[in-house]
C-alpha positions in Angstrom: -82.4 -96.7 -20.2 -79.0 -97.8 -19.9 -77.2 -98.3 -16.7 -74.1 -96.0 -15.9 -71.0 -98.2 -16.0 -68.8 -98.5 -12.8 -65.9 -96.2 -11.9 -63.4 -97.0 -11.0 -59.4 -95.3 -9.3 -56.4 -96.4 -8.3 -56.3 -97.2 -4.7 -54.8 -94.1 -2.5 -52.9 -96.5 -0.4 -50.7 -98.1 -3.4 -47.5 -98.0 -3.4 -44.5 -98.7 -5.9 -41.4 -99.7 -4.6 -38.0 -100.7 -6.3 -35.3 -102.8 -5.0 -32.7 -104.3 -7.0 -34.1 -103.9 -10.4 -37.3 -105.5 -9.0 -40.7 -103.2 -8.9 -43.2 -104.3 -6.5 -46.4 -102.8 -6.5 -47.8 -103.0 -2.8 -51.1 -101.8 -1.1 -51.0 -101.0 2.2 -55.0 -101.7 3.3 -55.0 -105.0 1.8 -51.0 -105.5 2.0 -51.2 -107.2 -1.4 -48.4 -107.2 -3.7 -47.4 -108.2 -7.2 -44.4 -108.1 -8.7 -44.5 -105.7 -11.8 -41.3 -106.0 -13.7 -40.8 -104.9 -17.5 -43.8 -105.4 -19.3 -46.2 -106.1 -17.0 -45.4 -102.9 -14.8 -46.5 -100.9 -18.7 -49.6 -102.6 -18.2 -50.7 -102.1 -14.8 -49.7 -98.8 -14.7 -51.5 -98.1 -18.3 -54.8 -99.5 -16.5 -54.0 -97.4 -13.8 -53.5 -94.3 -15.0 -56.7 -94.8 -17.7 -58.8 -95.2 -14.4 -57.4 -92.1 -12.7 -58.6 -90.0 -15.8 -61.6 -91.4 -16.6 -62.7 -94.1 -14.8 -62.7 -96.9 -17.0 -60.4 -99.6 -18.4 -61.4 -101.9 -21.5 -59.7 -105.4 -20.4 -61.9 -106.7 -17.7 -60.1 -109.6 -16.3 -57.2 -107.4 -15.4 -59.3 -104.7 -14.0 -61.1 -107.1 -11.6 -58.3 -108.6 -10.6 -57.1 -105.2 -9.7 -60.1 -104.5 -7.5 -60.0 -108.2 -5.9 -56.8 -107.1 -4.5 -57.0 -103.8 -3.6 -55.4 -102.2 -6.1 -58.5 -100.5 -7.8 -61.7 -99.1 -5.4 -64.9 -97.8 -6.7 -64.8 -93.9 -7.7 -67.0 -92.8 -4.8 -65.4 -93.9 -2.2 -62.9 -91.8 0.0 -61.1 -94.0 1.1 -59.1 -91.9 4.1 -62.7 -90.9 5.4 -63.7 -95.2 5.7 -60.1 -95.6 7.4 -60.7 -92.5 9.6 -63.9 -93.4 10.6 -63.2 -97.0 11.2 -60.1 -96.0 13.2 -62.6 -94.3 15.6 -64.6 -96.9 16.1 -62.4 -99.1 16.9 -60.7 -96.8 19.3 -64.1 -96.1 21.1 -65.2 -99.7 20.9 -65.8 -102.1 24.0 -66.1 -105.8 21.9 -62.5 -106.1 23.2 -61.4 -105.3 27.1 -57.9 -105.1 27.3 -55.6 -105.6 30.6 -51.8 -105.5 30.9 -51.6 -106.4 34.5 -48.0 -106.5 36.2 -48.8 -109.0 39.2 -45.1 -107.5 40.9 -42.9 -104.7 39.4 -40.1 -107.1 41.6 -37.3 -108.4 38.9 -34.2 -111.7 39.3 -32.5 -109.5 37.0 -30.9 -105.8 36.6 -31.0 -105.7 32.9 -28.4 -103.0 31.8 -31.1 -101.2 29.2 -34.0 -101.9 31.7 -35.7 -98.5 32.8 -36.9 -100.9 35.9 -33.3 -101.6 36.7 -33.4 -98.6 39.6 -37.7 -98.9 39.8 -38.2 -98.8 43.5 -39.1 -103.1 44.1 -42.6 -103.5 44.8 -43.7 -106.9 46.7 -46.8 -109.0 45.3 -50.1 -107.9 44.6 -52.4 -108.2 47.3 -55.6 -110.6 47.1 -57.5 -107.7 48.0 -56.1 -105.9 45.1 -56.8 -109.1 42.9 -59.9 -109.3 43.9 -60.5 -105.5 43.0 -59.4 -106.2 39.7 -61.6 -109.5 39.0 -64.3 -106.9 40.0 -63.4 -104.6 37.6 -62.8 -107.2 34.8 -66.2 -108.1 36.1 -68.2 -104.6 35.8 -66.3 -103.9 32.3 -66.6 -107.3 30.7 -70.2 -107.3 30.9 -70.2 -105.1 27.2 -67.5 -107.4 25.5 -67.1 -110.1 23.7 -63.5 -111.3 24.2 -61.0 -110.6 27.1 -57.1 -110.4 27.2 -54.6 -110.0 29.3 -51.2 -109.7 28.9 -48.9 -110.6 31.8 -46.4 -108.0 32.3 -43.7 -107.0 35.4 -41.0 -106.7 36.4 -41.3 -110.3 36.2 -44.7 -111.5 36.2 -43.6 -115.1 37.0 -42.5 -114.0 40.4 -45.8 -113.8 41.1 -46.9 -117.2 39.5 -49.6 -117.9 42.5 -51.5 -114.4 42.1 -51.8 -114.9 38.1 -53.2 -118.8 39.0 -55.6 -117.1 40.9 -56.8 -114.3 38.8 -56.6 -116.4 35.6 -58.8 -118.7 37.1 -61.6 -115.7 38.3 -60.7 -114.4 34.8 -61.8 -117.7 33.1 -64.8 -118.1 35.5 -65.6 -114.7 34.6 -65.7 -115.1 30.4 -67.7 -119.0 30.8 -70.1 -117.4 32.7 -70.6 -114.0 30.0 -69.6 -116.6 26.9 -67.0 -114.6 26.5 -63.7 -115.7 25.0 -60.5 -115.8 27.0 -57.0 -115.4 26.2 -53.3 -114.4 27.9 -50.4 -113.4 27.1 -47.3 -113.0 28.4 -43.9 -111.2 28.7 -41.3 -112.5 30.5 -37.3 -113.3 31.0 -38.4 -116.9 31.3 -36.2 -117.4 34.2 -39.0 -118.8 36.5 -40.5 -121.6 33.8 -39.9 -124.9 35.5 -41.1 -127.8 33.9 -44.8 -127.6 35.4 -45.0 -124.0 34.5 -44.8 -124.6 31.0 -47.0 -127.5 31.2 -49.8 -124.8 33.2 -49.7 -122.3 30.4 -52.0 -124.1 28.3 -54.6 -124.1 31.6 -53.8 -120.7 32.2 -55.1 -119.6 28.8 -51.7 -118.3 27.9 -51.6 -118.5 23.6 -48.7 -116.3 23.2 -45.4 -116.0 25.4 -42.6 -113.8 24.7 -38.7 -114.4 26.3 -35.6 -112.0 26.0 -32.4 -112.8 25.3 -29.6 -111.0 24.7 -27.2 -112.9 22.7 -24.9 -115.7 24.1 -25.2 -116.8 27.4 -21.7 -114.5 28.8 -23.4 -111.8 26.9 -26.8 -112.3 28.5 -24.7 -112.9 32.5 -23.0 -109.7 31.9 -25.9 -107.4 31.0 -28.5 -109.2 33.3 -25.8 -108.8 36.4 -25.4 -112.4 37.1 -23.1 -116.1 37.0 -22.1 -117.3 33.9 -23.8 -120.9 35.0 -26.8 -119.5 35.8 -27.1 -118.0 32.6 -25.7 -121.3 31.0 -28.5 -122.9 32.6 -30.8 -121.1 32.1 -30.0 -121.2 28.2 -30.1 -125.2 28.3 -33.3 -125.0 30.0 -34.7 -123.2 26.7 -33.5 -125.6 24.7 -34.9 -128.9 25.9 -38.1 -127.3 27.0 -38.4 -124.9 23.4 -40.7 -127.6 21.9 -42.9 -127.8 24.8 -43.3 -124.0 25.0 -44.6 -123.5 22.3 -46.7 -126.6 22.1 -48.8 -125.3 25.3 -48.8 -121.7 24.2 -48.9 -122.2 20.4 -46.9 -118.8 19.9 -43.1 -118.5 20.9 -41.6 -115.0 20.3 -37.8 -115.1 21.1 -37.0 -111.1 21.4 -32.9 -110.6 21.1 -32.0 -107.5 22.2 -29.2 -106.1 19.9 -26.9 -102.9 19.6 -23.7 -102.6 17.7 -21.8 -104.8 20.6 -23.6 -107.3 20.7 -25.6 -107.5 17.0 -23.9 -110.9 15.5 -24.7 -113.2 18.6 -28.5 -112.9 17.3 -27.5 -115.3 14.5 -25.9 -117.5 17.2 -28.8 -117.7 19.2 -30.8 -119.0 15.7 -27.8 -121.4 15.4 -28.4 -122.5 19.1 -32.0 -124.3 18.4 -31.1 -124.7 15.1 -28.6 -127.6 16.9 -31.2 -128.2 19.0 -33.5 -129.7 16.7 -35.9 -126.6 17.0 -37.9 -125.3 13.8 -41.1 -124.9 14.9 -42.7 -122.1 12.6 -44.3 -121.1 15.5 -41.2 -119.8 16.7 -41.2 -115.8 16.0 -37.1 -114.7 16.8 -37.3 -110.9 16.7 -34.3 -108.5 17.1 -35.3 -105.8 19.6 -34.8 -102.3 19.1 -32.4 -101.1 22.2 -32.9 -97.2 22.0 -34.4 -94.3 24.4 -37.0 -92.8 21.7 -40.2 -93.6 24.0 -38.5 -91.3 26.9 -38.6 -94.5 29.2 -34.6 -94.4 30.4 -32.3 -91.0 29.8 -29.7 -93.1 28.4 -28.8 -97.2 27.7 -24.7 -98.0 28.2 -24.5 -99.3 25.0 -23.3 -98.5 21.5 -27.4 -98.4 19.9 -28.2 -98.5 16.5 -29.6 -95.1 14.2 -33.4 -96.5 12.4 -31.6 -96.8 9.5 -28.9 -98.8 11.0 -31.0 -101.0 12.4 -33.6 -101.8 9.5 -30.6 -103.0 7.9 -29.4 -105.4 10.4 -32.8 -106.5 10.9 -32.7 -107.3 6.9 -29.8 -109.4 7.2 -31.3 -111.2 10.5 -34.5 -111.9 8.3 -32.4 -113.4 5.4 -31.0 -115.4 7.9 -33.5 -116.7 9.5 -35.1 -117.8 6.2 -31.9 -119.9 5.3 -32.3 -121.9 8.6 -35.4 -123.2 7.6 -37.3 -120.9 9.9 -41.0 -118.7 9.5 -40.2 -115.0 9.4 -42.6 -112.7 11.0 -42.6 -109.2 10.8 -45.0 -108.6 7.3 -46.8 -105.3 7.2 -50.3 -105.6 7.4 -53.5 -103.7 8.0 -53.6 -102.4 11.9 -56.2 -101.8 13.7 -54.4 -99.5 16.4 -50.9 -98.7 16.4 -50.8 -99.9 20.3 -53.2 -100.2 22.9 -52.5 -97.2 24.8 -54.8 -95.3 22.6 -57.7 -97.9 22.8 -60.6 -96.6 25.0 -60.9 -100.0 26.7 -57.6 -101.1 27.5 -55.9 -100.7 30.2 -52.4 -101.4 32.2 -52.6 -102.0 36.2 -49.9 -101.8 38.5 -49.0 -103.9 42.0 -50.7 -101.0 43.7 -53.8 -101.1 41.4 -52.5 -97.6 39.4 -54.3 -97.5 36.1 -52.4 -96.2 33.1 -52.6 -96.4 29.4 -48.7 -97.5 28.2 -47.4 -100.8 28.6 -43.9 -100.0 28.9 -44.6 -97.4 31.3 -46.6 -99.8 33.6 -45.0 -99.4 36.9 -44.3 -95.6 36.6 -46.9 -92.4 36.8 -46.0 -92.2 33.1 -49.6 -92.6 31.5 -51.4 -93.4 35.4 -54.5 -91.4 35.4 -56.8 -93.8 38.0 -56.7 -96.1 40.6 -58.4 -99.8 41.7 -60.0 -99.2 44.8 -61.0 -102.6 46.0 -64.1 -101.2 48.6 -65.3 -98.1 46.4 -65.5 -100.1 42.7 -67.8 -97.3 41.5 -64.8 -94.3 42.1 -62.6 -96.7 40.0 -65.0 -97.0 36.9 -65.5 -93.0 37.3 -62.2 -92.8 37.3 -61.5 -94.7 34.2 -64.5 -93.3 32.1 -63.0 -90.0 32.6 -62.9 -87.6 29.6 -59.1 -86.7 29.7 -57.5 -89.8 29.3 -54.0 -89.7 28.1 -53.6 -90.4 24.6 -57.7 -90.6 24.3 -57.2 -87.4 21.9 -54.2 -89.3 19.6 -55.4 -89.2 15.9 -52.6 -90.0 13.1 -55.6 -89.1 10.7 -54.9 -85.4 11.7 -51.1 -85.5 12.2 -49.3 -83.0 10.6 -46.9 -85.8 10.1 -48.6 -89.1 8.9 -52.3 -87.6 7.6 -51.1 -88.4 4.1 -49.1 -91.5 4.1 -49.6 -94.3 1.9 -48.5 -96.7 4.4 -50.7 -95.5 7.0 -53.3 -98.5 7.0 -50.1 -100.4 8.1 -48.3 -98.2 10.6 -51.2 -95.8 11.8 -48.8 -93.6 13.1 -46.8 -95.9 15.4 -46.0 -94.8 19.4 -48.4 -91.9 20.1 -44.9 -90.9 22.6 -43.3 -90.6 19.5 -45.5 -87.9 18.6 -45.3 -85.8 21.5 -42.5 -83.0 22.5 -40.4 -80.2 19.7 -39.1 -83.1 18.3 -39.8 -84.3 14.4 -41.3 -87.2 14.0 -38.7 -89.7 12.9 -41.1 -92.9 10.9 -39.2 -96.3 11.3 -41.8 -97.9 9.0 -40.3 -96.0 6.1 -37.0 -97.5 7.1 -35.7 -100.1 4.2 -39.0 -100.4 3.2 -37.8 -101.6 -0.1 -35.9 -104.2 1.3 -38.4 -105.6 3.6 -40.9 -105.6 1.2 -38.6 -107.1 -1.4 -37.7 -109.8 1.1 -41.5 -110.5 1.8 -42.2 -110.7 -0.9 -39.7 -113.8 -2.6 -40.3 -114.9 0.8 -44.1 -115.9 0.6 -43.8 -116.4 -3.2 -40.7 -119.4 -2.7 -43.3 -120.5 0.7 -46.4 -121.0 -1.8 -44.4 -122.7 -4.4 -42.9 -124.9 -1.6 -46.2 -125.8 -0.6 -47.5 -126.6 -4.6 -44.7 -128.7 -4.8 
């Protein structure tokens, strides 16, 4: 008896884009693309279409390559069903514990955007509050495999002594579980001295992020301080850059832009550019000044629309590729859209609040438990607790995203952005044919670079 030949569809997460007179043909679970211009596009979309009516396709080579990349899956399986159910299990899984701890909501600076600008100053976690929290990490890390913690304030270098001293419990902690063990951290960068950045490697920090805001008057007028300072500060980057991101091995410079201030990003590039700096470890990102998330009422500055803003960050990417610098920022396949939705991550604040959103660390936005130091077992009770905010957030069932081809790749972005009357507005949609046209010569000119 003869055995049934395979069948085979088009993938339900391809997607055709055109920019330019150029047709790209990109899937969003395996975030593969091919250019499919004139001829070729006939082709693929003759196999294509053959395999959505019956199954089968007679030129082999091309039809394998199709399914190597993505771009054709076996008949029988659903794919949203796989994404939904994998997107559950991660949610619910513990390989991973998660901490964004903010050592000190206390800031050197009054940023002009900063929702933390008028946050009531906290002083330095206690060491009985530390040592609460190494006993948590303690209890939780006992059913993972890998730990990280992301360093977060106000400004977590403040408070430089407590994260030596948890780091090192955290370390202890993962050698003696075999776990593995890594940091990150966000911060204005003001508090680096030379020995700091030499400690980051020992602190298990593989990923640090700075914020600028243009040129240094620009950055002295919106943090609220001297020109020199800010001058100084800005040379300080420069001759310590290198070493930055030699101990961390990850650099992400995050420029935060509106329509005042969007051209100095370019001169911030130019600035290590001059400096000798083109490490393509270095990530520059423009950020996104805007009040979408419900974290400040209103920023004093002339902000961007999405659509504004996707095309200023396409310029800035064409820029940075014609300094000689790696550009970040390719869609690929997420597992979680953030960690607030993540059953074992969480955010803990100076006074040992327990939340679920990073940018809300700080506030009673998100806090739903506490630390308690002397009564560990009320804090894990606390934690496990069935209603935990955004433990119910599904983009699978969203009214809005439930049908997206780009899901794999945005899986619904900021849960916030789903709450309230208001439409869901997707940035991911935003210039997508640009981005994905840029990516695209991008990595192709990178490979050929790298043949040559």
């Amino acid at each position: 008896m003869t055995e049934a030949a395979q069948s085979w569809k088009p993938s339900y997460y391809n997607v055709i884009l055109t920019k330019d007179g150029q047709d790209l043909l990109f899937n969003s679970f395996t975030s593969q693309m091919l250019t499919i211009n004139g001829e070729r596009r006939e082709i693929i979309e003759d196999c294509l279409h053959s395999l959505k009516r019956t199954g089968q396709y007679d030129n082999t080579e091309l039809l394998e390559g199709l399914v190597a990349l993505g771009f054709v899956v076996s008949q029988d399986v659903d794919e949203f069903h796989r994404e939904h159910e994998r997107f559950g299990d991660i949610l619910s899984g513990q390989e991973k514990l998660m901490l964004t701890i903010a050592p000190t909501m206390a800031c050197n600076m009054r940023c002009s955007y900063c929702f933390q600008r008028d946050t009531p100053k906290t002083k330095i976690m206690s060491e009985d509050m530390q040592d609460g929290i190494i006993e948590f990490v303690r209890r939780k890390a006992k059913h993972s495999k890998h730990l990280v913690v992301q360093w977060f304030g106000g400004e977590p270098l403040i408070a430089y002594d407590a994260i030596v001293r948890m780091s090192k419990a955290f370390k202890d902690i993962c050698q003696s579980l075999d776990l593995d063990y890594h940091a990150e951290m966000l911060t204005n960068g003001m508090h680096l001295t030379p020995d700091r950045v030499m400690s980051l490697s020992s602190l298990g920090v593989r990923a640090i992020q700075i914020s600028l805001d243009g040129v240094p008057a620009t950055y002295a007028m919106r943090r609220e301080m001297p020109l020199q300072r800010a001058e100084n500060f800005y040379k300080f980057l420069m001759d310590h850059m290198q070493a930055i991101v030699d101990a961390t091995g990850s650099v992400t410079i995050r420029i935060n832009v509106d329509r005042e201030n969007i051209d100095e990003a370019k001169n911030v590039v130019d600035m290590f550019k001059r400096h000798g700096i083109i490490d393509q470890r270095l990530d520059f990102r423009l950020g996104f000044l805007n009040t979408s998330r419900g974290m400040v009422d209103c920023i004093p500055h002339d902000c961007f629309s999405n659509s504004e803003f996707a095309q200023e960050e396409h310029e800035f990417r064409k820029y940075l590729d014609e300094q000689g610098y790696m550009v970040f920022g390719l869609p690929k396949k997420r597992d979680y859209p953030c960690s607030a939705v993540l059953r074992n991550s969480y955010t803990i604040d100076p006074n040992g609040g327990i939340g679920k959103c990073v940018p809300a660390t700080g506030t009673d936005q998100s806090m739903y438990a506490y630390i308690y130091p002397d009564d560990m077992e009320r804090t894990l009770q606390e934690v496990d607790a069935v209603d935990v905010p955004y433990g119910s957030f599904d983009p699978y069932g969203s009214n809005s995203c439930s049908n997206c081809r780009l899901m794999p790749v945005c899986l619904g972005s900021c849960p916030k952005l789903h709450e309230g009357k208001h439409a869901f507005s997707c940035s991911m949609k935003e210039g997508l044919e640009r981005k994905m046209g840029f990516y695209n010569d991008f990595h192709t000119q990178r490979r050929v670079s790298y043949k040559g």
